[in-house]
C-alpha positions, -999 to +999 in steps of 0.1 A: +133-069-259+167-062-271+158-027-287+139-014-254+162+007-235+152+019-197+163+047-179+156+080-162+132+098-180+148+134-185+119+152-205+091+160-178+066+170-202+069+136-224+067+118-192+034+135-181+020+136-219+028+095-218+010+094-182-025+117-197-022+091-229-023+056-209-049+069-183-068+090-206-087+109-182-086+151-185-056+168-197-050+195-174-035+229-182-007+234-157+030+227-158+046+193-160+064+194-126+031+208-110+013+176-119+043+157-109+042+169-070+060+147-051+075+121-081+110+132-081+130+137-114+155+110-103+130+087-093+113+091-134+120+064-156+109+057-192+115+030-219+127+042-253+128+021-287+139+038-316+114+051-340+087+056-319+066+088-315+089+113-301+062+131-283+057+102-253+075+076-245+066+038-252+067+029-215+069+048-183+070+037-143+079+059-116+086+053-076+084+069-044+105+062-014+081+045+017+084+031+048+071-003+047+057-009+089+065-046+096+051-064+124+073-066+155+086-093+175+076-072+205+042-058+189+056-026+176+058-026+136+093-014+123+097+003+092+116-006+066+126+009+031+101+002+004+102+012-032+065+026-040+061+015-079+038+039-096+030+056-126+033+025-145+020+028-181+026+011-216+018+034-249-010+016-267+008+012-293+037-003-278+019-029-255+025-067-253+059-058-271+080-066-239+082-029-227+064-038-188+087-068-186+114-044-192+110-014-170+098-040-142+134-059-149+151-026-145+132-018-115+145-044-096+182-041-108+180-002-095+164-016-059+185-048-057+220-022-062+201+002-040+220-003-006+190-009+027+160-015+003+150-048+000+115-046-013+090-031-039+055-024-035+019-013-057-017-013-058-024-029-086-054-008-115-050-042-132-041-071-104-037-099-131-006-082-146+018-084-112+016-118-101+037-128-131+064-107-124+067-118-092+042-094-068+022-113-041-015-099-026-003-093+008-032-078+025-070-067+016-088-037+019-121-033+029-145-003+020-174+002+047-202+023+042-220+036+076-252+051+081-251+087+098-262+079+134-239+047+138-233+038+173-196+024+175-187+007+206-162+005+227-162+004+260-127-002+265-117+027+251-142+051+263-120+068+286-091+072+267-115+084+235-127+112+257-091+126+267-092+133+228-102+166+207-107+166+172-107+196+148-114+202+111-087+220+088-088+223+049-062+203+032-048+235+016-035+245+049-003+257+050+015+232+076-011+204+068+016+179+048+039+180+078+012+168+105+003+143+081+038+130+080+046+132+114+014+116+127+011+090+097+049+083+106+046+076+148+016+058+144+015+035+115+004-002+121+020-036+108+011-031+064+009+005+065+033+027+040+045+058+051+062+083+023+084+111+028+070+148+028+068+153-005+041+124-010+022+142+015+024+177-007+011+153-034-017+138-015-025+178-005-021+188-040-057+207-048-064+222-089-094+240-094-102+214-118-103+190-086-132+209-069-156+214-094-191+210-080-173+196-049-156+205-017-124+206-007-108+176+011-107+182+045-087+166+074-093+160+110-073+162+134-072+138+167-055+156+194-044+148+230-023+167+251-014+191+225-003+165+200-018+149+166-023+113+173-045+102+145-066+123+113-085+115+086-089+127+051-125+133+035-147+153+016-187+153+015-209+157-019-241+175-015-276+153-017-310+150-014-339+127-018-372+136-013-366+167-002-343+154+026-308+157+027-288+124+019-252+140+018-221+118+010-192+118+036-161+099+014-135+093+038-101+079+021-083+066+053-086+069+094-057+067+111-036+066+145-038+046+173-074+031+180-091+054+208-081+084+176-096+063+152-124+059+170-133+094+180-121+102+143-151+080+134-172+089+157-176+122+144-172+115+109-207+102+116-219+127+130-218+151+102-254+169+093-274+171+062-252+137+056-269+098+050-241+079+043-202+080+055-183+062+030-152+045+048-120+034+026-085+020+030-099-004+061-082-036+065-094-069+068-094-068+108-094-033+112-120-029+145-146-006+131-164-038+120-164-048+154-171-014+165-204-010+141-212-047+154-205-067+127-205-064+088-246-064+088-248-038+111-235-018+082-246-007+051-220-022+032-189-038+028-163-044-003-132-061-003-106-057-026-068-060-031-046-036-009-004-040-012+013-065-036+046-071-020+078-080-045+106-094-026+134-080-044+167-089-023+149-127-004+175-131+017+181-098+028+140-089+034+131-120+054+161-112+079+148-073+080+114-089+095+104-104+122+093-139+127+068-155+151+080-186+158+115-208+148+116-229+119+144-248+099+129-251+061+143-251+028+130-233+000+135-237-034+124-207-054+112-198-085+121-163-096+129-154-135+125-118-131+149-110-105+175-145-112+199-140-082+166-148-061+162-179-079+173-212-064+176-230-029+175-208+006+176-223+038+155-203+062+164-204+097+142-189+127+154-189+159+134-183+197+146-143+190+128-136+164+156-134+142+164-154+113+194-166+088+187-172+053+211-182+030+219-203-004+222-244+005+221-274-016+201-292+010+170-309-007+143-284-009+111-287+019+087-262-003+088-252-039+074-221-046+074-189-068+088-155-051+049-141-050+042-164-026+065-154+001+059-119-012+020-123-001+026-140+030+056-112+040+030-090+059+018-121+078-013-118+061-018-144+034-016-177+046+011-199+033-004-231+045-038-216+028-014-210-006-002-247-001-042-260-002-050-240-030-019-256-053+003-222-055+030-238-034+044-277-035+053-294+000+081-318-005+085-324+032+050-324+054+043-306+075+069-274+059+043-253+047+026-249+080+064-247+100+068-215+072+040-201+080+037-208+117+068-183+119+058-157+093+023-151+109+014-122+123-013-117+155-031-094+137-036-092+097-019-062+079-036-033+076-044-015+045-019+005+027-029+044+014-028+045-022+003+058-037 
């Protein structure tokens, strides 16, 4: 890898011509900074090696700046700085030359010198890759489809749900990236990312080319008392069958706090000339399967992969979390990719919900690589579960289950928007 070089990628129309190569999908005719809404120039990075085509680059990975929401000790997530890795793409003719492993090793050099961020963060096209460089799977996704006419339940919330108006806007809307911010921002749960308003202008970026034969995304709105307290994002696609209308309703996420969500859903349902609502970015305990009554009262669900969490500065992201119960266990670590991770931490949680972690040479309780604490940093993936399976080694018994025990979270992550 000594002739790859990584840095910020200064030619905007390389980067995107290197992005519309790996992806191959449509080459649209607008400007390069157009199609690169919301991906800041100093946030562009390629790899060069010399000789190669002068017209792309061999390698090219991007990141946005989120807020990571991390379960509280008192219930309410916090948010911490998160590096959003994205636009990651290899030049076909450059791959399994080193070039990933490269821009991936820089990537954590420029967050690990980057002073308050302590962590990196994807959704995975291809989830084999990560896992060797150190990304764990720290929370699933779920994508349920409902039938028009679903009756969601809730009589707990009932009351609260009716104190709540909703109302439809077109994405296009002037002030539209703003309320998404600002709602997205006050009422993220514990997994969520939240970006800053230019990731929203992205996410509201509409091309004529993105509307053929189709609507425009929509959002709606959940207010109460003159405020937005949850919205979703969808679009419908026209259909019939039999000469009856069996309309799509795609929704890409619900959210806000769970009497918005509901009503949010509860409409989304009750679209016409639609047969089936299509519901994505849903976590693994997210309540509209209890809402629907159970995964069989729908008409389907999928699970895939949601965040991959890379712990970039250990010591300094497990303090910025908080922990559920104290422990006293030493870790030995595996980390090649990012060596100043690599060795023996002592983790200490205390009855606060605070913890100390710092380089010992006690003998190690748990050996482990640094994707395994990444997927169990949410709360979500269970360490002890990890330990079962052969992905983490208990020297002392009963350690995996003390870890654990005090990274846990009451309820599993929710799903993070794509970014």
């Amino acid at each position: 890898m000594s002739d790859i070089r990584v840095g910020l990628a200064a030619d905007a129309d390389r980067y995107r011509a290197s992005d519309d190569l790996v992806w191959f999908q449509e080459v649209l005719p607008h400007p390069s900074e157009l199609m690169l809404t919301g991906l800041r120039p100093d946030q562009r990075f390629a790899a060069e090696i010399d000789g190669a085509d002068e017209a792309t680059y061999p390698g090219i990975y991007g990141v946005y700046p989120l807020r990571l929401a991390l379960a509280g000790g008192d219930g309410t997530p916090r948010q911490v700085p998160c590096a959003g890795l994205t636009w990651v793409g290899v030049h076909p003719d450059h791959r399994r030359r080193g070039v990933l492993s490269a821009m991936l090793r820089h990537h954590f050099e420029q967050v690990h010198a980057e002073p308050g961020t302590h962590v990196s963060a994807l959704h995975a096209s291809e989830p084999a890759i990560y896992g060797r460089h150190g990304y764990g799977l720290a929370s699933l996704e779920l994508e349920v489809k409902l039938s028009r006419g679903t009756t969601l339940t809730a009589p707990g919330l009932d009351e609260a749900a009716a104190e709540i108006t909703t109302r439809m806007v077109t994405i296009t809307e002037g002030d539209v990236p703003q309320r998404m911010l600002a709602c997205h921002r006050d009422t993220a749960e514990a997994g969520a990312v939240v970006g800053a308003l230019d990731y929203y202008e992205r996410i509201c970026l509409e091309l004529p080319e993105h509307v053929r034969g189709k609507e425009s995304w929509r959002v709606l709105f959940a207010r109460r008392d003159g405020r937005d307290v949850g919205f979703a994002m969808f679009r419908r696609e026209d259909k019939w069958e039999h000469a009856r209308p069996a309309g799509e309703l795609d929704v890409l996420a619900v959210f806000g706090e769970p009497a918005a969500r509901l009503t949010l859903l509860r409409r989304l349902v009750d679209f016409d000339l639609v047969g089936t609502v299509k519901v994505r970015t849903v976590g693994s305990e997210d309540p509209v399967l209890a809402w629907a009554g159970g995964p069989r009262s729908t008409a389907a669900v999928e699970t895939y992969d949601s965040l991959w969490v890379r712990l970039v500065d250990l010591p300094e992201a497990l303090m910025a979390r908080s922990w559920s119960a104290p422990c006293d266990v030493v870790v030995e670590v595996v980390d090649s990719a990012a060596p100043w991770n690599q060795g023996r931490w002592r983790i200490h949680a205390d009855d606060s919900g605070a913890a100390e972690v710092e380089r010992t040479d006690a003998d190690a309780d748990l050996q482990l690589g640094v994707q395994a604490l990444g997927a169990a940093y949410l709360g979500g993936s269970n360490l002890l579960g990890l330990a079962r399976a052969g992905l983490v080694t208990e020297a002392r018994a009963g350690a995996a289950r003390a870890l654990w025990q005090a990274l846990r979270a009451d309820v599993a992550p929710s799903a993070a928007i794509g970014f």
